[in-house]
N, CA, C and O atoms as a Tripos MOL2 file, in Angstrom:
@<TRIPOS>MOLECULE
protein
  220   219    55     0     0
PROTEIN
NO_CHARGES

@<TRIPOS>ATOM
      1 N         -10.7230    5.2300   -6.7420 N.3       1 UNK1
      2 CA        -10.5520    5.5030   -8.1420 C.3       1 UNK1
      3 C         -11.0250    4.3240   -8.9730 C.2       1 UNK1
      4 O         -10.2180    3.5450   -9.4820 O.2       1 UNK1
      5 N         -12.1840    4.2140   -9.0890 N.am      2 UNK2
      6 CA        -12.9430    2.8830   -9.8210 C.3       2 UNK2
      7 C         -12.2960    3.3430  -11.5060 C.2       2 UNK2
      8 O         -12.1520    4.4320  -12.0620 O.2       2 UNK2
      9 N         -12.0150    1.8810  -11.9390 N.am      3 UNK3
     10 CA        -11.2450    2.0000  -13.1260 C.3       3 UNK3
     11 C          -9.8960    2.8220  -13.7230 C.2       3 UNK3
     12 O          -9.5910    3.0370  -14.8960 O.2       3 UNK3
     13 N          -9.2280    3.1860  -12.5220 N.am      4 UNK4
     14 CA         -8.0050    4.0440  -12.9600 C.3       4 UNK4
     15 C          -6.8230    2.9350  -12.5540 C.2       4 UNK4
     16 O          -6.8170    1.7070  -12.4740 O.2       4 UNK4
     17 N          -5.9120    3.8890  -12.3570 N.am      5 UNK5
     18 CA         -4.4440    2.8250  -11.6770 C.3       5 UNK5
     19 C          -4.8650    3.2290  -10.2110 C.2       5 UNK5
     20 O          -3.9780    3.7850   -9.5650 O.2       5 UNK5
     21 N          -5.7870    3.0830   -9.7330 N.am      6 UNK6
     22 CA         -5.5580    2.9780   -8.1010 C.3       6 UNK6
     23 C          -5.8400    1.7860   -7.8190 C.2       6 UNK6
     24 O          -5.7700    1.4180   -6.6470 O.2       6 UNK6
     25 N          -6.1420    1.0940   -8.6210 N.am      7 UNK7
     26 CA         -6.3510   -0.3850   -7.7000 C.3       7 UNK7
     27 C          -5.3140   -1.2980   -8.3730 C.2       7 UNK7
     28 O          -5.2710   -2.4470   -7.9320 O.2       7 UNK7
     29 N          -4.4850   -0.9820   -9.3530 N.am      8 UNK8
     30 CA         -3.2750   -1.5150   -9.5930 C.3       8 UNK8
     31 C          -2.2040   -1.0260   -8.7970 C.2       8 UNK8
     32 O          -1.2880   -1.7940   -9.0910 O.2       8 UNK8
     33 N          -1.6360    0.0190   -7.7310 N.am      9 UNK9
     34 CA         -1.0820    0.6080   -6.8820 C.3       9 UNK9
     35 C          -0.4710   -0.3320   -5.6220 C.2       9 UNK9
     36 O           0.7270   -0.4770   -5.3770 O.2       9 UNK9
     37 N          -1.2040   -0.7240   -5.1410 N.am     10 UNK10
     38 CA         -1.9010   -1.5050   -3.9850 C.3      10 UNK10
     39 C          -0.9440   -2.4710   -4.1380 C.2      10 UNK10
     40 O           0.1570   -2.5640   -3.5960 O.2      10 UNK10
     41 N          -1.8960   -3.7160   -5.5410 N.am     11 UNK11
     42 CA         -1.1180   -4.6900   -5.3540 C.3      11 UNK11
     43 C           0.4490   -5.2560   -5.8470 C.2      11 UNK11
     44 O           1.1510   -6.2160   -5.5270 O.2      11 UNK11
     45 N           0.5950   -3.9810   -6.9120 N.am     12 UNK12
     46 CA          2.3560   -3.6180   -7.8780 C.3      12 UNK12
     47 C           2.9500   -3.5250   -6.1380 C.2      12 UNK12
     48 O           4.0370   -4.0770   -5.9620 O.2      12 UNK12
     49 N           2.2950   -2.8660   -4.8890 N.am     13 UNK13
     50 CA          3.6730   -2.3880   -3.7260 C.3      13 UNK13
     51 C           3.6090   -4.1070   -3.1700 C.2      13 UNK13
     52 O           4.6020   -4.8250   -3.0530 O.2      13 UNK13
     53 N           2.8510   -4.3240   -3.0150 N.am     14 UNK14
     54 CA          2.8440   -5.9620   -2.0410 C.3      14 UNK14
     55 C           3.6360   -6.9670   -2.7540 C.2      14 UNK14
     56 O           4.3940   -7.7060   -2.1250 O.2      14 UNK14
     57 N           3.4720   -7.0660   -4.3940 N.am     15 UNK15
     58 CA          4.5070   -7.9910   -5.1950 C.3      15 UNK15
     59 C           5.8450   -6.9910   -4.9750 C.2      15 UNK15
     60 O           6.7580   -7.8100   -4.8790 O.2      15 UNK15
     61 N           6.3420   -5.8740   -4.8670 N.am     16 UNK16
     62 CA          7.9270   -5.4820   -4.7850 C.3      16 UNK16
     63 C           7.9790   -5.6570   -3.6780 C.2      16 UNK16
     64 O           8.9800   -6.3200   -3.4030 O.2      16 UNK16
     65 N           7.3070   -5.3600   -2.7040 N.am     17 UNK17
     66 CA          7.7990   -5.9700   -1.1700 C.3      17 UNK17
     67 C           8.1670   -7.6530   -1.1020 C.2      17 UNK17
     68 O           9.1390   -8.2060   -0.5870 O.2      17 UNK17
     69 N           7.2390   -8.1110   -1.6800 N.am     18 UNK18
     70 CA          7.4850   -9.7200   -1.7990 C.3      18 UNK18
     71 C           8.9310  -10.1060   -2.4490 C.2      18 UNK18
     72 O           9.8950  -10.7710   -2.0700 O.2      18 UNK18
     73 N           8.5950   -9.3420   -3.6440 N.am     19 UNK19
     74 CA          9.9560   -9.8250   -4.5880 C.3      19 UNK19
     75 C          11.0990   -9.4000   -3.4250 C.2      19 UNK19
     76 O          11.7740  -10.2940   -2.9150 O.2      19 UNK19
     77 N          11.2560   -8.1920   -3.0850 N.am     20 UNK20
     78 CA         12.7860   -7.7050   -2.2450 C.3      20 UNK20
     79 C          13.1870   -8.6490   -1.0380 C.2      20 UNK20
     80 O          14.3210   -8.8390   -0.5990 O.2      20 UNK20
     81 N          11.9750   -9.2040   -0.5990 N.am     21 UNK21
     82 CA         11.9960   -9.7720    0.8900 C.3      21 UNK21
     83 C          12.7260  -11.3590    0.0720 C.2      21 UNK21
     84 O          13.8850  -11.7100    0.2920 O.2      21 UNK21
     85 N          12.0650  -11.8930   -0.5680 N.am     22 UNK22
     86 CA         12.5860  -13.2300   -1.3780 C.3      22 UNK22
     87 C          14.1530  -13.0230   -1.5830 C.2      22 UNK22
     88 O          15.1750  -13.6250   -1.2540 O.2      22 UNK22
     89 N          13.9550  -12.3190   -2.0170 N.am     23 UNK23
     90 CA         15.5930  -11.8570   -2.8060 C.3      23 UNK23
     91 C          16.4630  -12.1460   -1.3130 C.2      23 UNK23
     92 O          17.1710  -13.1440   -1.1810 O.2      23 UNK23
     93 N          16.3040  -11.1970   -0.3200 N.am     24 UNK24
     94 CA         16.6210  -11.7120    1.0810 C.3      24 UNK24
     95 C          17.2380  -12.6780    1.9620 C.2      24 UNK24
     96 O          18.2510  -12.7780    2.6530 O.2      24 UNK24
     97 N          15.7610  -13.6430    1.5190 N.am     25 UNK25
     98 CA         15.9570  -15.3080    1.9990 C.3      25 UNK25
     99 C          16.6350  -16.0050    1.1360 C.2      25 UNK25
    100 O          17.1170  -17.0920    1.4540 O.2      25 UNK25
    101 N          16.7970  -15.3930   -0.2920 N.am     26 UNK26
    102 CA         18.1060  -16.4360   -0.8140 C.3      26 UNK26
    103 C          19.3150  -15.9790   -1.1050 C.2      26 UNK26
    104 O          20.1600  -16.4510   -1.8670 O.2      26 UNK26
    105 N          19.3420  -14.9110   -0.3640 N.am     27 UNK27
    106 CA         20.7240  -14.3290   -0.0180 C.3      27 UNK27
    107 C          21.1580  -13.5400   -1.4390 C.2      27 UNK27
    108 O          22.3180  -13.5630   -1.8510 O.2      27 UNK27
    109 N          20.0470  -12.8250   -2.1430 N.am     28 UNK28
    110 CA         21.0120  -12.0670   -3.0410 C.3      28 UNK28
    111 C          20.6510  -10.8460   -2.6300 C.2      28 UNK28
    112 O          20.2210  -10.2610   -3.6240 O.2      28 UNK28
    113 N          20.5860   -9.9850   -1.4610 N.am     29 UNK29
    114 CA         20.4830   -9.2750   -1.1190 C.3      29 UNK29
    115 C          20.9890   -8.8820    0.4480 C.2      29 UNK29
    116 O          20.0920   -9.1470    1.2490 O.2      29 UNK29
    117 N          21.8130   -8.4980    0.8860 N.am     30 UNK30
    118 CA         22.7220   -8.2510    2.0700 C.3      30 UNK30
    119 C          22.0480   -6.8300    2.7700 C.2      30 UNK30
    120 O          21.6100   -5.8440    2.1780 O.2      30 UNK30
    121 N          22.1250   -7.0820    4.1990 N.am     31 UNK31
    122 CA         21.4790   -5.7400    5.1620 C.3      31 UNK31
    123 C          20.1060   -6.0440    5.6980 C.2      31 UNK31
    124 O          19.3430   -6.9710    5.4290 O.2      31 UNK31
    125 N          19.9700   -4.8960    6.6340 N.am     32 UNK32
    126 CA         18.4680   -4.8940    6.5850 C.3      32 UNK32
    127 C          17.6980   -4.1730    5.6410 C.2      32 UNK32
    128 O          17.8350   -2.9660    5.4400 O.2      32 UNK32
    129 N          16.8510   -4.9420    5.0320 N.am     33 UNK33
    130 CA         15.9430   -3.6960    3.5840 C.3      33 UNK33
    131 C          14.5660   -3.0830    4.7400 C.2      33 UNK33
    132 O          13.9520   -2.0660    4.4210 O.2      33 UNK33
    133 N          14.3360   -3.5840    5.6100 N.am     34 UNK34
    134 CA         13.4880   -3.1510    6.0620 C.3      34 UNK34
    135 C          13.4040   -2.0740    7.1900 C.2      34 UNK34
    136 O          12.4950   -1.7930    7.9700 O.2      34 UNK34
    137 N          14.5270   -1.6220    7.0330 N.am     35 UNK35
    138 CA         14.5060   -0.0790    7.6380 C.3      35 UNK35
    139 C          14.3100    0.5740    6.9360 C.2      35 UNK35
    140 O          14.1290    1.7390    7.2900 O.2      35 UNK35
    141 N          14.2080    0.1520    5.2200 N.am     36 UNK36
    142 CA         13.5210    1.0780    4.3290 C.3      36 UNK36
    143 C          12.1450    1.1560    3.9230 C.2      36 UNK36
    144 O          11.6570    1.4730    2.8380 O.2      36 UNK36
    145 N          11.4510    0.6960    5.3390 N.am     37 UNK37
    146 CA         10.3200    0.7180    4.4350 C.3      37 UNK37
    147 C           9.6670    2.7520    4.7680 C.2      37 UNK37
    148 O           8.6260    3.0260    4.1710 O.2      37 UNK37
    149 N          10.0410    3.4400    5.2800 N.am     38 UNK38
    150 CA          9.2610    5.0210    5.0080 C.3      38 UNK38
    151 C           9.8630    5.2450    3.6550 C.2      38 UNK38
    152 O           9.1830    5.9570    2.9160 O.2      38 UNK38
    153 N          10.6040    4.9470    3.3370 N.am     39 UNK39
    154 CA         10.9030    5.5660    1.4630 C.3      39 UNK39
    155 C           9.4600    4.7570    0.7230 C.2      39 UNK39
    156 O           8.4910    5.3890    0.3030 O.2      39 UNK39
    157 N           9.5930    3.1780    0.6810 N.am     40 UNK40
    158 CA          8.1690    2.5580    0.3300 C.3      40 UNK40
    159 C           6.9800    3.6770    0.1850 C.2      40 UNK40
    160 O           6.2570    3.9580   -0.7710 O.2      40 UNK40
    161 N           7.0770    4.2820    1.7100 N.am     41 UNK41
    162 CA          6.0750    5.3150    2.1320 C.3      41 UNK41
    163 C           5.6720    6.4280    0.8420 C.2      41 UNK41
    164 O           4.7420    6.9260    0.2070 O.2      41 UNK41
    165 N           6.8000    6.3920    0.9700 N.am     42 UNK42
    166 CA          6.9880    7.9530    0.2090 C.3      42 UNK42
    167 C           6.4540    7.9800   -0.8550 C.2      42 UNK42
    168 O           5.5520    8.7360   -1.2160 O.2      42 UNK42
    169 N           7.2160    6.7690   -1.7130 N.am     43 UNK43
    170 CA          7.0550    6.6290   -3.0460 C.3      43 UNK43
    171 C           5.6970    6.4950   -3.3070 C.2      43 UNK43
    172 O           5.1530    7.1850   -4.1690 O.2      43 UNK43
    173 N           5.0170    5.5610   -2.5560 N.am     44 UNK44
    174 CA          3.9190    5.0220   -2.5540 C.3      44 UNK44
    175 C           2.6140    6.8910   -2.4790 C.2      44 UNK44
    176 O           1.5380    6.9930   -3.0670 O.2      44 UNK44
    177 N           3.0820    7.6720   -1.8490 N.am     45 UNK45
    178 CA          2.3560    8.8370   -1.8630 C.3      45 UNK45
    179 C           2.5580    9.5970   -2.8620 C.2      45 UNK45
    180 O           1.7060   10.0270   -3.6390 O.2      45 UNK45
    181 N           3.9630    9.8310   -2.8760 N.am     46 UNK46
    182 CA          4.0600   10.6760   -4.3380 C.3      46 UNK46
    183 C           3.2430    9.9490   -5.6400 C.2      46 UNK46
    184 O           2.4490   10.6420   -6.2760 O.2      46 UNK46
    185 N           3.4140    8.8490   -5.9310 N.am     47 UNK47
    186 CA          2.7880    7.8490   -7.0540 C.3      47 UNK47
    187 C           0.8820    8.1770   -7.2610 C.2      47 UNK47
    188 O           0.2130    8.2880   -8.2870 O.2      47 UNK47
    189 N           0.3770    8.2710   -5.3730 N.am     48 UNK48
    190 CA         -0.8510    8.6920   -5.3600 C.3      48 UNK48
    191 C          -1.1630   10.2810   -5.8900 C.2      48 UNK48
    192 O          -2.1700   10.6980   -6.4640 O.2      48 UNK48
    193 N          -0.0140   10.9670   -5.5140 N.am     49 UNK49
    194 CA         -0.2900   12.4410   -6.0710 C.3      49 UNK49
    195 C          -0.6420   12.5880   -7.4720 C.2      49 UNK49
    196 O          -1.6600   12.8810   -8.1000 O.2      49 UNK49
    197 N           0.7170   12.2390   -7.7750 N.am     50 UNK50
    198 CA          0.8830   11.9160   -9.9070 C.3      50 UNK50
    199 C          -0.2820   11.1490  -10.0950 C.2      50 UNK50
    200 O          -0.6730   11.7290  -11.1070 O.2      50 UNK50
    201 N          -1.2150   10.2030   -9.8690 N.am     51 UNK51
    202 CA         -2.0500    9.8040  -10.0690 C.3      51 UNK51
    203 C          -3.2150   10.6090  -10.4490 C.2      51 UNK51
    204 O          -3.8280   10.6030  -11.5160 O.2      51 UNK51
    205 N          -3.4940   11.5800   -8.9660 N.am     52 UNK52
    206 CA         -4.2320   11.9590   -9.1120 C.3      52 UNK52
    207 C          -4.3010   13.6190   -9.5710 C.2      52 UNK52
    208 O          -5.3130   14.2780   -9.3310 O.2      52 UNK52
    209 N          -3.1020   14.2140  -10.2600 N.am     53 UNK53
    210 CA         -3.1030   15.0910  -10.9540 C.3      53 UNK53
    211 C          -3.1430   15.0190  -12.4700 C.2      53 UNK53
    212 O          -3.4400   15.8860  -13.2920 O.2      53 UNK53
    213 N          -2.7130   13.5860  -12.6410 N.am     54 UNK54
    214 CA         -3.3120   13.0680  -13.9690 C.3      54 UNK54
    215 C          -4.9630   12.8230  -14.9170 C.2      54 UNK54
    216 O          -5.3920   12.6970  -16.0640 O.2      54 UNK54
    217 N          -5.4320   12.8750  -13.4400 N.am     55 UNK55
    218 CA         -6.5410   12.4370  -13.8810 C.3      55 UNK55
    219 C          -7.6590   12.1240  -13.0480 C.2      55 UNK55
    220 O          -8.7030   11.7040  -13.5480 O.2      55 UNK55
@<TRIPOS>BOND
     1     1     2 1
     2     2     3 1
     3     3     4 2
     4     3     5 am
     5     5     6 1
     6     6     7 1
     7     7     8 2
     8     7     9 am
     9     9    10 1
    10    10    11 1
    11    11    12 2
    12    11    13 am
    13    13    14 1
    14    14    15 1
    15    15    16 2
    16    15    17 am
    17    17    18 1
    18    18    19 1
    19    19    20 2
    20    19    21 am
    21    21    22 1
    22    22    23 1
    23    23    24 2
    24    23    25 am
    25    25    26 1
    26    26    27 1
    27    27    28 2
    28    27    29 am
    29    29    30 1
    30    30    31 1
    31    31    32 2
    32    31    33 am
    33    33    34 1
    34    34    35 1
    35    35    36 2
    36    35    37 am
    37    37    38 1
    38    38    39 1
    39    39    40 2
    40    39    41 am
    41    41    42 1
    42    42    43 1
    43    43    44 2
    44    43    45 am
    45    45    46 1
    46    46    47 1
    47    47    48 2
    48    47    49 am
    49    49    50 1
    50    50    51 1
    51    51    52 2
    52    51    53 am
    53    53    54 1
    54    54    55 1
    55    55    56 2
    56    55    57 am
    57    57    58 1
    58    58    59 1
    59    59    60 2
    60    59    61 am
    61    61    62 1
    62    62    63 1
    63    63    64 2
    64    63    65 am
    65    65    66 1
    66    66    67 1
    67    67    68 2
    68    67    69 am
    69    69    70 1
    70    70    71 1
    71    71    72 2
    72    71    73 am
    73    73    74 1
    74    74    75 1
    75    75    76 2
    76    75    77 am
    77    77    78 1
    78    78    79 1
    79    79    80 2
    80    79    81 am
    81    81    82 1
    82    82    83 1
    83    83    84 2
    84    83    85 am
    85    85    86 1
    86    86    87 1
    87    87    88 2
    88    87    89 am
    89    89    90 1
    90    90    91 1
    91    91    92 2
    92    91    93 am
    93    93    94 1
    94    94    95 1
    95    95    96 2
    96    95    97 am
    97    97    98 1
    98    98    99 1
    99    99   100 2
   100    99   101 am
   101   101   102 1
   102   102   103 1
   103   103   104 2
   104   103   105 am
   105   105   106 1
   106   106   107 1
   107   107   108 2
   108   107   109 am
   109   109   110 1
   110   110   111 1
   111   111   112 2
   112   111   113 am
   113   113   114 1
   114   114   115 1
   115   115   116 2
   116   115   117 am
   117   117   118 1
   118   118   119 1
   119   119   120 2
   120   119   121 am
   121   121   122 1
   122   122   123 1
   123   123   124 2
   124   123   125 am
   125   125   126 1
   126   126   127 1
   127   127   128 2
   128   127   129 am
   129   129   130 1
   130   130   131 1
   131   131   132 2
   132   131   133 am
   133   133   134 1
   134   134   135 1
   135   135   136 2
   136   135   137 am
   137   137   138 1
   138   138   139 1
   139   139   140 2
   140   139   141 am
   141   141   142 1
   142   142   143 1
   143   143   144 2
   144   143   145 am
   145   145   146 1
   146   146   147 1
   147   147   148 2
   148   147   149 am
   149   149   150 1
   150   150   151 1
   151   151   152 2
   152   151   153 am
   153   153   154 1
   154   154   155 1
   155   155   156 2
   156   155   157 am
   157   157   158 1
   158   158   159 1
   159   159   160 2
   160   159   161 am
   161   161   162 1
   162   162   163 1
   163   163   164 2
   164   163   165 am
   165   165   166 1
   166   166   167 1
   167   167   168 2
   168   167   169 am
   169   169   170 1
   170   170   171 1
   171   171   172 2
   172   171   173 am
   173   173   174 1
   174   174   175 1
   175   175   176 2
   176   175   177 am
   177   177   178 1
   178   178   179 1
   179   179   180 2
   180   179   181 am
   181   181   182 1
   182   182   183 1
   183   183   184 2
   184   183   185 am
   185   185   186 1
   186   186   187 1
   187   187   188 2
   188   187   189 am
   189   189   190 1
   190   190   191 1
   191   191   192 2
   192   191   193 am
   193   193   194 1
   194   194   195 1
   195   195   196 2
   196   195   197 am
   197   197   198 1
   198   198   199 1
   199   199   200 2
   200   199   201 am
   201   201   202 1
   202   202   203 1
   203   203   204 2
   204   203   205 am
   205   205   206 1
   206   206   207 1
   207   207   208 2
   208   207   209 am
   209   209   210 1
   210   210   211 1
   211   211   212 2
   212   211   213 am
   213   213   214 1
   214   214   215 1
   215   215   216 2
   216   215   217 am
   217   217   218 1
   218   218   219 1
   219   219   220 2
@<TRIPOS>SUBSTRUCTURE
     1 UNK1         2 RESIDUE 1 A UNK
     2 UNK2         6 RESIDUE 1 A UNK
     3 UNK3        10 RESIDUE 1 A UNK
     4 UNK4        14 RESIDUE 1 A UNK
     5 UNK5        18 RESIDUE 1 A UNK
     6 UNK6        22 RESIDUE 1 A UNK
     7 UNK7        26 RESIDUE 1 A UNK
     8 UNK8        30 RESIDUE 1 A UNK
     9 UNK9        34 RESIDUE 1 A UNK
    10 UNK10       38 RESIDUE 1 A UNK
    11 UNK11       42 RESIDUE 1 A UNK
    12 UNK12       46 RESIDUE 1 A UNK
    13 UNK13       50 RESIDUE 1 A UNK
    14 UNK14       54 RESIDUE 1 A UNK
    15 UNK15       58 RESIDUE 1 A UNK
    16 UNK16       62 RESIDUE 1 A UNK
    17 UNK17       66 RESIDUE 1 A UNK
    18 UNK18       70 RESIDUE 1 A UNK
    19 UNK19       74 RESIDUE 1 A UNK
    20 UNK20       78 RESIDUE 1 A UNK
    21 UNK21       82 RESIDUE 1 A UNK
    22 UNK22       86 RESIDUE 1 A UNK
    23 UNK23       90 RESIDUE 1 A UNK
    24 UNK24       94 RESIDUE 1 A UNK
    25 UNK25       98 RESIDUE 1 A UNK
    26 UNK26      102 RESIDUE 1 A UNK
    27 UNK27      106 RESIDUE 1 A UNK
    28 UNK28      110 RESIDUE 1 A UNK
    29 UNK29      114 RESIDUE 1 A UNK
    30 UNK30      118 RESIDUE 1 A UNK
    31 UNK31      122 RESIDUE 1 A UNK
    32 UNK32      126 RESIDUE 1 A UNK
    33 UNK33      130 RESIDUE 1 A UNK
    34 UNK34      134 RESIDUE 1 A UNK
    35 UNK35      138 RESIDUE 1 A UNK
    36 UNK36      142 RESIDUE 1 A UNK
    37 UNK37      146 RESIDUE 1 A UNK
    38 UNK38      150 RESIDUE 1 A UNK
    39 UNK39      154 RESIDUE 1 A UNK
    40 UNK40      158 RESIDUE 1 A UNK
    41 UNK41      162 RESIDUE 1 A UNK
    42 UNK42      166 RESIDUE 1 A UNK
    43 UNK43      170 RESIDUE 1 A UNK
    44 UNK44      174 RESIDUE 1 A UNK
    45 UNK45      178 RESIDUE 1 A UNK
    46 UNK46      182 RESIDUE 1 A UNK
    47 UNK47      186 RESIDUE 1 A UNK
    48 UNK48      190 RESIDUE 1 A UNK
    49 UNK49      194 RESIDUE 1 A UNK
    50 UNK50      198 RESIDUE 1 A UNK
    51 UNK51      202 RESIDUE 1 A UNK
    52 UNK52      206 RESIDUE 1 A UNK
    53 UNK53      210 RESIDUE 1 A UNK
    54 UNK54      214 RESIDUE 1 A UNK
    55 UNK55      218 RESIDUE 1 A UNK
């Protein structure tokens, strides 16, 4: 998708993965988050759908 939000997609999931994982290592976040990553999945597809029924 040259010039749409598909190449803003990409790197918005790698900074919330970053941010959640940080959050982690300084302990404001308790559990494992990373058994969540198929929701990531999900979201991350549905977001491609809406994308691309937009436009």
């Amino acid at each position: 998708m040259p010039g749409g939000r598909g190449g803003v997609v990409f790197p918005l999931t790698l900074v919330a993965v970053g941010v959640l994982l940080l959050l982690k290592e300084f302990g404001y976040l308790t559990g494992n988050i990373l058994r969540y990553w198929p929701v990531l999945l999900i979201v991350w597809g549905v977001g491609m759908i809406w994308a691309s029924r937009k436009g």
